[in-house]
C-alpha positions in Angstrom: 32.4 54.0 86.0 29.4 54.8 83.9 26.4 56.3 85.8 23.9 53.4 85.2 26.2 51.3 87.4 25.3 54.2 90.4 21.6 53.8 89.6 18.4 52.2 88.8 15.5 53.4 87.7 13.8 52.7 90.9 16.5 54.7 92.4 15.3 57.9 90.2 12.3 60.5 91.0 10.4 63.1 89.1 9.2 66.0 90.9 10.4 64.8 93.9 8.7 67.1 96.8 10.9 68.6 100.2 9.9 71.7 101.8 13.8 72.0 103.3 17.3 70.8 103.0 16.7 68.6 105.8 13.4 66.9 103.9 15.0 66.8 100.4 18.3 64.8 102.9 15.6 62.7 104.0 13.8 61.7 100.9 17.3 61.4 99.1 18.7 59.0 102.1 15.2 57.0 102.0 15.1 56.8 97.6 18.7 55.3 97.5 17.5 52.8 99.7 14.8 52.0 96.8 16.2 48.6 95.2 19.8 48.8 96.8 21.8 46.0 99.3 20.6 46.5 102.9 21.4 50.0 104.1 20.4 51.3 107.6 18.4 54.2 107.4 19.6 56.2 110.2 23.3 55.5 109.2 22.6 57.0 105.5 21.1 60.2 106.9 23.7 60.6 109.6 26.4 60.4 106.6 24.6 62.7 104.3 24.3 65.1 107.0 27.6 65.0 108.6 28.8 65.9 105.0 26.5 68.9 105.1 27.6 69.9 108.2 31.7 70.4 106.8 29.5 72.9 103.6 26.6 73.0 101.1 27.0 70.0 98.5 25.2 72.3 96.4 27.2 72.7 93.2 25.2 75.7 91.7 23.3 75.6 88.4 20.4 74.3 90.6 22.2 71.2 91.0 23.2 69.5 94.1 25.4 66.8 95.1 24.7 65.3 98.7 27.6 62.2 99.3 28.6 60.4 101.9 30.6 57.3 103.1 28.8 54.3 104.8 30.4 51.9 106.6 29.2 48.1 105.5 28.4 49.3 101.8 30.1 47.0 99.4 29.8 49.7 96.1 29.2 52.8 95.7 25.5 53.5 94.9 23.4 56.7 93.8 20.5 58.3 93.7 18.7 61.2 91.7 15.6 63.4 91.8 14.3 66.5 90.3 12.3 68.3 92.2 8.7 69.9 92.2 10.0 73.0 92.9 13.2 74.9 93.2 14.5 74.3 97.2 16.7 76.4 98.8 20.1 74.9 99.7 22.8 76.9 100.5 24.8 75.8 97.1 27.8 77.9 96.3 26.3 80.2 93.2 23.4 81.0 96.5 20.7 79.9 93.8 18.0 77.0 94.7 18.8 73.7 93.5 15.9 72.2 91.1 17.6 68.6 91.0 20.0 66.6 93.2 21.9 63.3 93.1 23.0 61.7 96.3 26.0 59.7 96.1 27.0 57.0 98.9 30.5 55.1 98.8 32.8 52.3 100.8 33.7 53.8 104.0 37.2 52.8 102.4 36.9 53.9 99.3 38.6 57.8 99.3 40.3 57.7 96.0 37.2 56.4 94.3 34.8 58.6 95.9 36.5 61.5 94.9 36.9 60.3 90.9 33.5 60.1 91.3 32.4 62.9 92.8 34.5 64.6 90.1 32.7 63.6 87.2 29.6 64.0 88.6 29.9 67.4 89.1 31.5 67.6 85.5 29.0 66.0 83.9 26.3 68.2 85.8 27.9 71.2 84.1 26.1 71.0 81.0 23.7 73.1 81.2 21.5 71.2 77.6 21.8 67.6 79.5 20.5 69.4 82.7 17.6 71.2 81.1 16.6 67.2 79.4 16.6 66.3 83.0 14.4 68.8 84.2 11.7 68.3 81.1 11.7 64.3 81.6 8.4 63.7 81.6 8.0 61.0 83.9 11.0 58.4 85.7 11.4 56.1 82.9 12.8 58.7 80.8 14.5 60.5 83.3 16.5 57.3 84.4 17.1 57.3 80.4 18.4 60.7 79.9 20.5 60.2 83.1 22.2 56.8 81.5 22.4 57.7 77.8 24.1 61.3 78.1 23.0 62.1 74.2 26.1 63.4 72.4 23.7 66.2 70.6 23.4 67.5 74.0 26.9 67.8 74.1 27.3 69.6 70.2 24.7 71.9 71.6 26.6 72.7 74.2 30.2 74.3 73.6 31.2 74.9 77.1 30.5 70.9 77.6 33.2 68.7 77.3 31.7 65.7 78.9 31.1 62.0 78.5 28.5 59.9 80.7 30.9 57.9 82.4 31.4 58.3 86.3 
């Protein structure tokens, strides 16, 4: 699956604003919402939260990964934001995550949920495609860098051995 079938570019902030975990849950559950098939609201933040509650989705490298299952959702369907300002969120490397992508799927759909979940989190390990993210200047290209994983990122990066699809 290639990322730009997760998002749209109405699904994708810049500078996204959350004073807590708990706000940036919030704001994540209410963006994904944005352009997507009829979610309920209250059902989103009760699966991003119950997720939460088993550990931190938060990946390290200031990157975190909120995710969820929803009953009554047809595809799986993201979401992604930088943020303003580095939040704290409990992620495994204890560092503040500066960008998140939330990640809802098929209450069903286990196999596929973890594939993508996988290459999310690989894909979020290079650390030249990250720093693009966080220098977008405004959603348009952010939603573009996030879709179009530029393979020069990836020669400048020897650790990365990534494609864009998800």
């Amino acid at each position: 699956m290639y990322i730009q079938q997760l998002l749209s570019e109405a699904r994708v902030v810049r500078a996204l604003s959350a004073g807590s975990k708990a706000q940036l849950l919030e704001s994540l559950g209410r963006l994904v919402q944005a352009d997507a098939e009829r979610l309920d609201s209250d059902a989103v933040l009760a699966a991003l939260a119950a997720r939460e509650q088993l550990g931190s989705t938060g990946l390290g490298d200031g990157v975190a990964l909120p995710h969820g299952r929803l009953p009554g959702l047809t595809r799986p369907i993201g979401a992604f934001a930088t943020l303003d300002h580095p939040l704290e969120y409990e992620a495994i490397d204890h560092k503040p995550v500066t960008m998140a992508f939330v990640l809802l799927v098929p209450d069903n759909a286990t196999d596929e949920h973890l594939r993508i979940l996988s290459e999310l989190a690989s894909l979020f390990t290079n650390r030249t495609w990250r720093r693009g993210l966080l220098e977008a200047k405004d959603r348009h290209e952010l939603y573009r860098r996030l879709t179009q994983f530029d393979d020069t990122a990836r020669a400048h990066d020897p650790h990365s051995h990534h494609t864009r699809s998800v």
